[in-house]
C-alpha positions, 0 to 999 in steps of 0.5 A: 625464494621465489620460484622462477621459470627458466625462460625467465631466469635466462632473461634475468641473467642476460639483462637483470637491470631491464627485466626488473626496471620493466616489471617494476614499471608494469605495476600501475600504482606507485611503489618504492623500495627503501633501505635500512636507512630510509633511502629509496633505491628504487622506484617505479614510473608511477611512483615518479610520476605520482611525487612529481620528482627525483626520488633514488637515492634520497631518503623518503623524508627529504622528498617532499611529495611523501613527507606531506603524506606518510611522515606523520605516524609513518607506516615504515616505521612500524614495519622496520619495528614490528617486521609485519606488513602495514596498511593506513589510509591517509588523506593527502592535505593539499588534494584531499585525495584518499590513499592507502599505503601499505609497507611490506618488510623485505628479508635477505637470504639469511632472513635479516631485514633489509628495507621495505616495499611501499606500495600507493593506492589511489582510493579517492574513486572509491570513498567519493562513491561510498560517501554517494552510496552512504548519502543515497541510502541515508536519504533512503532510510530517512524516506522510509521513515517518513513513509514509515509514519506516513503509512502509521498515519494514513492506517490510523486515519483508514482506521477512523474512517472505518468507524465512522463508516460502520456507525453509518450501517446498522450493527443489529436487526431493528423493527420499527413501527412493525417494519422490521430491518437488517442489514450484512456488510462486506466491505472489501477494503479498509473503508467501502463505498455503500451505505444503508441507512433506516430513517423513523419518519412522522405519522408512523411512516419508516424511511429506507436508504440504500446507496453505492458510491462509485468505486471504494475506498475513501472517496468512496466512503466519503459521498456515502457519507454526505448521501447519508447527511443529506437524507438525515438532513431533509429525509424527516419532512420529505415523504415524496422518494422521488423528491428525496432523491432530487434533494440528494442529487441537487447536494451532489452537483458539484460537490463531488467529481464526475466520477464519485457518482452514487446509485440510490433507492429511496422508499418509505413505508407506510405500515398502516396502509401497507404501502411502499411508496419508491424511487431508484437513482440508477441503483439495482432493482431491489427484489419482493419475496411474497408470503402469499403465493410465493415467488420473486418479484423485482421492483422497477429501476430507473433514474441517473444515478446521484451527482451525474446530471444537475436536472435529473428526475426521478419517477416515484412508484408504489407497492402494496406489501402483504404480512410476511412479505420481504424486501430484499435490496443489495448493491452491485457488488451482490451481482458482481461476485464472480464465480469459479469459471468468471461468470457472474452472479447476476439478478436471476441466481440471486432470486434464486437463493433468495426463493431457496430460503424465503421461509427462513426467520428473517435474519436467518433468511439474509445470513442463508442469502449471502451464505450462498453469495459468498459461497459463490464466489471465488475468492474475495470480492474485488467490491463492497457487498451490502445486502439488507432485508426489510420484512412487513411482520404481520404478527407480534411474535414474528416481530418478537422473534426479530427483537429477540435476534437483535439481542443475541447479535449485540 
């Protein structure tokens, strides 16, 4: 038996019918004892409010509110014949509510069977909120999914972009018409913003193109493209750079939004006459290393950049270069790079790095420049770094010694 207090059991003994009918009646959810012989003989108010209607007495199967629920496979049954508790979910066929019956058997104090407790829970809350919470997370794995193949797609597609990006940057040193070229790129992302390009023009001459898209990503990659088609496309016949760059900007306008913007520096080379005929579109100023006399010069910078303004010019300049002598351009990312305290690299410890190792096989000398840039900086660049390297070769073997380079990098 079940341990009582004494408080308790006085109360029982003084009034036994109220102080069961009251704790009976406590319980929130419907319950009803049965006999034997199926008769209900007792039954609390929630039983009688949740069956609408006289239950004492009456065997469960003669009132209707429980045989439309539970005489179907009823769970009594198995308790009376197993003498085990049973719980089943039924669904009640008129209002679809969702209930969970459980049948307790209930012994005497000789250990006989003598009825059982059935207990109703209404769990129709529950199972709606689970049929919400499974609908939620079905919508939710269906959408990772598509995110999933989305994300397969769109990683498929960064990847293509990078190639075609790459194909648009040399992937080896290159001399021509005893101009030698090479060029190193950092992109700091999937698909970058800057572009360098060598174009062979008529009567000897060689065409050079640095460029930098606003930002980086796709967009970015993608006017670094059409800069490098409209220079493929008019570049050949166009010796004047400054004619060149209001080409490109005149392709731009209105093409590209305001604010996929590209900087620019256009020149060609004239080995014969050792002359370098320039223009800039806003880009940074590109830096001279003479072979004679040493030193750092920085070439002039001007013009808006490409696809700002309809009507933008831009003013063409000249050098005269000298064998040996490098040029070495860059984008803004190169200036950018920040240190270990935030301070930038800016122009001055660039030519510095660049005076540092002017002596260097070229090559090796733009491997030395962006050693130190990216020893500069701390952590990853948050731009794309493109540093390129033209050096005016004034004899046969400094020429071979590049060829021989661009060999052992392939």
């Amino acid at each position: 038996m079940a341990e009582i207090a004494d408080s308790f059991r006085r109360q029982c003994s003084d009034s036994p019918g109220s102080m069961v009918g009251a704790l009976v009646d406590s319980i929130p959810y419907p319950l009803v004892v049965r006999d034997m012989e199926y008769r209900i003989v007792l039954a609390n108010r929630a039983a009688g409010e949740f069956y609408a209607g006289e239950l004492l007495r009456c065997r469960c199967y003669e009132a209707s509110g429980l045989k439309e629920c539970l005489c179907e496979d009823c769970p009594a049954v198995e308790a009376f014949r197993t003498g085990s508790p049973v719980e089943r979910e039924v669904k009640h066929p008129e209002t679809g509510d969702y209930l969970i019956i459980g049948v307790y058997p209930m012994h005497d104090p000789d250990g006989f069977p003598c009825g059982v407790i059935e207990a109703v829970r209404d769990v129709t809350e529950d199972r709606r909120r689970e049929a919400r919470i499974s609908s939620l997370l079905n919508q939710v794995t269906a959408k990772n999914r598509e995110l999933t193949e989305w994300r397969r797609s769109f990683q498929h597609e960064l990847r293509v972009a990078r190639e075609v990006q790459e194909r648009l940057v040399p992937t080896a040193p290159m001399c021509v018409e005893g101009v030698c070229f090479d060029v190193l790129y950092r992109p700091c992302g999937e698909v970058g913003g800057d572009l360098f390009d060598v174009l062979p023009l008529d009567n000897g001459r060689v065409g050079m193109l640095v460029a930098d898209a606003a930002g980086h990503g796709v967009g970015a990659g993608l006017v670094a493209v059409m800069v490098r088609m409209v220079a493929r496309s008019y570049g050949v016949n166009q010796a004047d750079p400054a004619a060149m760059l209001v080409t490109m900007n005149e392709e731009l306008v209105g093409v590209v939004p305001p604010e996929q913007f590209a900087t620019g520096f256009y020149a060609v080379c004239e080995p014969g006459a050792r002359r370098l005929t320039y223009a800039a579109a806003g880009h940074p100023a590109p830096m001279l290393l003479r072979k004679e006399g040493g030193g750092v010069e920085r070439l002039e910078e001007g013009g808006l950049p490409l696809g700002s303004l309809k009507d933008a010019g831009f003013e063409p300049r000249e050098i005269e270069f000298g064998p040996g002598d490098k040029l070495l351009l860059y984008t803004d990312g190169v200036l950018d790079v920040a240190g270990p305290q935030g301070q930038m690299l800016g122009a001055e410890r660039l030519a510095g790095a660049a005076a540092e190792h002017a002596d260097q096989n070229g090559p090796d000398f733009l491997e030395s420049v962006i050693g130190a840039v990216e020893g500069f900086a701390d952590g990853r660049p948050d731009d794309d770094i493109t540093i390129a390297l033209v050096e005016f070769v004034g004899d046969q073997q400094r020429e071979q010694n590049w060829r021989n380079r661009a060999g052992n990098r392939r």
